[in-house]
C-alpha positions in Angstrom: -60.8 -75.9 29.1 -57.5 -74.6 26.9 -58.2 -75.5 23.1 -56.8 -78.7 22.0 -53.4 -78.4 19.3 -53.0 -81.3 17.4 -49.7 -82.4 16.4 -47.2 -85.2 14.8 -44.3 -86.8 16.1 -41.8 -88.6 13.6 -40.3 -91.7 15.1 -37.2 -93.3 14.5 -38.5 -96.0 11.8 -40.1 -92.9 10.2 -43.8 -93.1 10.9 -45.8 -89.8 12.1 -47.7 -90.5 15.0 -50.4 -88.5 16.8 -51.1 -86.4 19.6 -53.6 -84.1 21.1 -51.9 -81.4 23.5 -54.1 -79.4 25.8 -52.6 -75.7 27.2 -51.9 -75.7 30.6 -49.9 -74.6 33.9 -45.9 -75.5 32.8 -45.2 -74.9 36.8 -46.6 -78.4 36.9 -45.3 -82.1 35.2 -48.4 -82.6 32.3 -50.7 -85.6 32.1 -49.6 -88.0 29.9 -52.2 -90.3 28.9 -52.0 -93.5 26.9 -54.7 -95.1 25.9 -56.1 -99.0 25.6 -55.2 -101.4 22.8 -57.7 -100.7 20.2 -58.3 -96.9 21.6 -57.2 -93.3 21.0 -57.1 -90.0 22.2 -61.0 -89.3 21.8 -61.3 -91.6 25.0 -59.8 -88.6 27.0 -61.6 -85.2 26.2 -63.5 -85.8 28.7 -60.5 -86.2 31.4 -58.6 -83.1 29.5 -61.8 -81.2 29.9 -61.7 -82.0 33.3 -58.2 -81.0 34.2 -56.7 -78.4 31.7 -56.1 -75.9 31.9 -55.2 -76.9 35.7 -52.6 -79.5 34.0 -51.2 -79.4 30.5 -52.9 -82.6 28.8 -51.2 -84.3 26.3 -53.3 -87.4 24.7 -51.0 -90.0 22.3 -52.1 -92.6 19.9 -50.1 -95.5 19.7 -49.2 -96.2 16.2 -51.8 -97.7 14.4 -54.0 -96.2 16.0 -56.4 -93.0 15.3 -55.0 -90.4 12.9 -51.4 -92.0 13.9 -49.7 -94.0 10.5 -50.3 -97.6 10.6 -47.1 -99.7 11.0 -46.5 -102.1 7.8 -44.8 -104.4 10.0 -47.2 -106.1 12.3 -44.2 -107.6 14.7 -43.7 -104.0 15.7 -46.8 -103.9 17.2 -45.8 -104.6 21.0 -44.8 -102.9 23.9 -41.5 -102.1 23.7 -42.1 -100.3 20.7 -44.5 -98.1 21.8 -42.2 -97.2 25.1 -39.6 -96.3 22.5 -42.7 -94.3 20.5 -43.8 -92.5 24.0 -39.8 -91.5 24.6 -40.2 -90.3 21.4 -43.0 -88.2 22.0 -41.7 -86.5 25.5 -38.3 -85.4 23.7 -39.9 -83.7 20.7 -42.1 -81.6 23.1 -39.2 -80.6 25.4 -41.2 -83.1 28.1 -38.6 -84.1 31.1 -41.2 -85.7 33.1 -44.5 -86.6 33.1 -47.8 -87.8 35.1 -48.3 -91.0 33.4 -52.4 -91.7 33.2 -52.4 -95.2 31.8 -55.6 -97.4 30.7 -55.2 -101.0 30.1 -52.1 -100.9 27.5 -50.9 -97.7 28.3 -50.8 -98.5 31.5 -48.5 -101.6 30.6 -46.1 -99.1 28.7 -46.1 -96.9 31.8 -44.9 -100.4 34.2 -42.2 -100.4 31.1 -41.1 -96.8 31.4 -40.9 -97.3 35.5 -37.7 -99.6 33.9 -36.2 -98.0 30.9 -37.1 -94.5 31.6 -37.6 -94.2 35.5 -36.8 -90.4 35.3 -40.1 -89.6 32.8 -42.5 -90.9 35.3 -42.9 -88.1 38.2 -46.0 -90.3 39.2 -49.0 -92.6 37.6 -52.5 -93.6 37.3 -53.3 -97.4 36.4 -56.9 -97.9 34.8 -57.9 -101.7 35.5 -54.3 -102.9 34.5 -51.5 -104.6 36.6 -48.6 -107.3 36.5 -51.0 -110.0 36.3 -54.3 -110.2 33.9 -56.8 -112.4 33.9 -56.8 -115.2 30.9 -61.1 -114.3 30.8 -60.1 -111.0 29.8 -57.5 -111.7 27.6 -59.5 -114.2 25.7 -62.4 -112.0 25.7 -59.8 -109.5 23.6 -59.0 -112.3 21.1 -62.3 -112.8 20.0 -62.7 -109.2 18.8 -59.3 -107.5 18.2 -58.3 -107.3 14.7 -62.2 -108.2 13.4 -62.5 -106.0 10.5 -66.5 -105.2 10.9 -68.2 -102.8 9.3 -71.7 -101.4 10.5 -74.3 -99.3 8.6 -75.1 -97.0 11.3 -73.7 -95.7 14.1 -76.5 -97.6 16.3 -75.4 -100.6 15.1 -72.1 -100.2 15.8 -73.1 -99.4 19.4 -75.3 -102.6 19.3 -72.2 -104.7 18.5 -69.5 -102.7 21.1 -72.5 -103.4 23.6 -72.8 -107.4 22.7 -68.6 -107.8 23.0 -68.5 -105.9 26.2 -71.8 -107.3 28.3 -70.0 -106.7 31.7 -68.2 -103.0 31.1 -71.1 -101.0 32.7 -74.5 -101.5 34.1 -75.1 -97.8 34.1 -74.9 -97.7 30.3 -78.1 -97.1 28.0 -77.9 -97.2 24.7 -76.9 -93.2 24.3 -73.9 -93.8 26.1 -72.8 -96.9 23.8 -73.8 -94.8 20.7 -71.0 -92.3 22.3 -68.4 -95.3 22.8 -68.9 -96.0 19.4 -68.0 -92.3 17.8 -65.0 -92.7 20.5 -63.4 -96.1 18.8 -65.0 -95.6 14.8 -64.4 -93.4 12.1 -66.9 -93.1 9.0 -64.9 -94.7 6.1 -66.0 -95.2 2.5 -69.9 -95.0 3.1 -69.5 -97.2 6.2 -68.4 -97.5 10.1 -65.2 -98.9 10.9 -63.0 -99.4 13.9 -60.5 -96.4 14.5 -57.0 -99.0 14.1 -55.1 -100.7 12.1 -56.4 -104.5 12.3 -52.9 -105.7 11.8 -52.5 -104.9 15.9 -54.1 -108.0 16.9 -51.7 -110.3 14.9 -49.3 -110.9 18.1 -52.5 -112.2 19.7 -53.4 -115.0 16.9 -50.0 -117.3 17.2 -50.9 -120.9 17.5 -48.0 -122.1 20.0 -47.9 -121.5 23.5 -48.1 -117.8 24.6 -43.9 -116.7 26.4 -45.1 -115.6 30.0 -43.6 -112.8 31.1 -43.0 -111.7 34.6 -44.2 -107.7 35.4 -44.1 -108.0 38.8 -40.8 -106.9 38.7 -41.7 -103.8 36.2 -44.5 -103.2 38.9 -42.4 -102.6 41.1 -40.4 -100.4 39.6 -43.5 -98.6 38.9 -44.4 -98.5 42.5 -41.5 -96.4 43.5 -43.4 -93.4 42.3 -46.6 -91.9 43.8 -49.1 -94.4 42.1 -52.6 -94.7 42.0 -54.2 -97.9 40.8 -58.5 -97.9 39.7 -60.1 -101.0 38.7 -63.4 -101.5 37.9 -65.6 -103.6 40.0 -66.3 -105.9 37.4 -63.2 -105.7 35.7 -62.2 -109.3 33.7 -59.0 -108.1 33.3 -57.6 -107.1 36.6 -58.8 -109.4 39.5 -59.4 -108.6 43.0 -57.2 -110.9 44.0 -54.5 -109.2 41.6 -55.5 -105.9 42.8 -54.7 -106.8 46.2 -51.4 -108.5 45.9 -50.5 -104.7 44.6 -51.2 -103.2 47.6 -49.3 -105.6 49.0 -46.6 -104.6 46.7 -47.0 -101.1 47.1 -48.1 -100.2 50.4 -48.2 -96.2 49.6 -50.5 -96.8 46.7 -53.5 -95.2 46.2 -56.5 -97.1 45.1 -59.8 -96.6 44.3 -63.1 -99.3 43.0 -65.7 -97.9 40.6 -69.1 -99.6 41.7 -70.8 -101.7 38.3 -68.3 -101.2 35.9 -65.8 -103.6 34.2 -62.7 -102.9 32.1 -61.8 -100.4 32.1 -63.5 -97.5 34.0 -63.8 -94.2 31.6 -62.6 -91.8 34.3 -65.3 -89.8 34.8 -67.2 -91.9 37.4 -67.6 -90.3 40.7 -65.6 -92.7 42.4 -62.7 -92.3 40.0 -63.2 -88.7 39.6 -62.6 -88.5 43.6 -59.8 -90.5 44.0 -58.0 -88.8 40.9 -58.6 -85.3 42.1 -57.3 -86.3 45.5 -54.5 -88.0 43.9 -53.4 -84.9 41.8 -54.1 -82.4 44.7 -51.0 -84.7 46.5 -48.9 -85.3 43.6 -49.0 -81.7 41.6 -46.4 -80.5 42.4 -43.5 -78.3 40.2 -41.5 -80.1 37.4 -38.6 -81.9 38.4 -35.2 -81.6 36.1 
């Protein structure tokens, strides 16, 4: 693996946001890879390890987020902003196009690219996220998202990631919920903390009804591009029956189930280790543009 660089982008409304850029072959479009809501570019070393220096890697936190600055205006805290943030982020690294590796939100901001942006987006990779989510994973995300807990240890914070996400893996033993935590906490004043700005969950706290909005339509934007969808087995987010209206929808996607795990898959399961290799063997080629 090529030694991680990382490096700021300014945006527009002036705040520095973050990004962790692995070396690799500029014959090919890089990996782009956006993380979940309350996640950050520790959740992909792994993947990076995996793939650079075959690919360049490049790793963005949303701002917010990680080491990126926090936003002091909560309303920005949406999507559209952060497709504005991820254009951003291609044109200060000279970036024309770009395998789009998406989990959960960033895999919402790559369905928004596939509109705005269509000519970024040389292909994609969906983890657990589509046009349509389930409302038991969406309330399951209220009732933690913008909590501001503190733990004593990190075994206790892997305790309490463990009790607010019973159905994300049965393979997991404690060890590997002691590494979830050290991938979404930071050590802060004597105590453990989650790695974001609580001030993100805000848009998901208003007491009138929630505007639905139609993706099918960004979906299919999306699914004019070589695509491959993963969803976990278990996943209360993305349904089965959600899943399969996709592939309805996009009859040249790729897809591929990991066995025991719910949302969202970390990437390095067999089954999604498989299907991504076999996806990027098909899909990497040279840059366009």
């Amino acid at each position: 693996m090529s030694a991680a660089v990382d490096g700021f982008v300014r945006v527009k409304d002036g705040l520095n946001l973050h990004y962790r850029d692995y070396a690799g072959n500029t014959d090919k479009p890089p990996l782009l890879c956006l993380p979940g809501l309350t996640r950050n570019v520790r959740d992909f070393a792994d993947f990076a390890e995996r793939y650079s220096p075959r690919f360049r890697v490049i790793a963005f936190e949303f701002r917010g987020r990680g080491s990126s600055d926090r936003d002091p205006v909560a309303a920005r805290y949406m999507p559209p902003t952060y497709i504005a943030d991820t254009i951003e982020l291609l044109d200060h690294l000279g970036i024309s196009q770009a395998i789009f590796v998406g989990t959960s939100l960033g895999g919402l901001v790559t369905m928004g690219m596939a509109v705005v942006a269509p000519q970024r987006i040389f292909a994609a990779i969906l983890n657990d996220v589509g046009p349509e989510l389930s409302s038991a994973g969406l309330e399951r995300i209220r009732t933690y998202v913008g909590r501001p807990l503190r733990f004593a240890s990190w075994d206790e914070a892997a305790r309490q990631l463990a009790a607010s996400n019973p159905g994300l893996s049965e393979h997991y033993a404690h060890a590997d919920w002691v590494r979830m935590a050290r991938r979404t906490c930071r050590e802060e004043g004597g105590a453990i903390e989650f790695d974001y700005d609580m001030a993100i969950g805000d848009p998901f706290k208003s007491d009138g009804p929630t505007p639905q909005i139609d993706m099918w339509p960004l979906f299919g934007a999306l699914a004019a591009k070589p695509l491959l969808l993963i969803r976990g087995e278990r996943s209360d987010l993305l349904s089965a029956e959600a899943a399969e209206r996709m592939q309805r929808d996009a009859p040249d996607m790729q897809t591929a189930v990991v066995h025991g795990v719910g949302h969202a898959p970390d990437l390095h399961e067999p089954e999604a280790v498989a299907a991504i290799d076999a996806f990027l063997d098909g899909v990497g080629g040279e840059r366009i543009g």
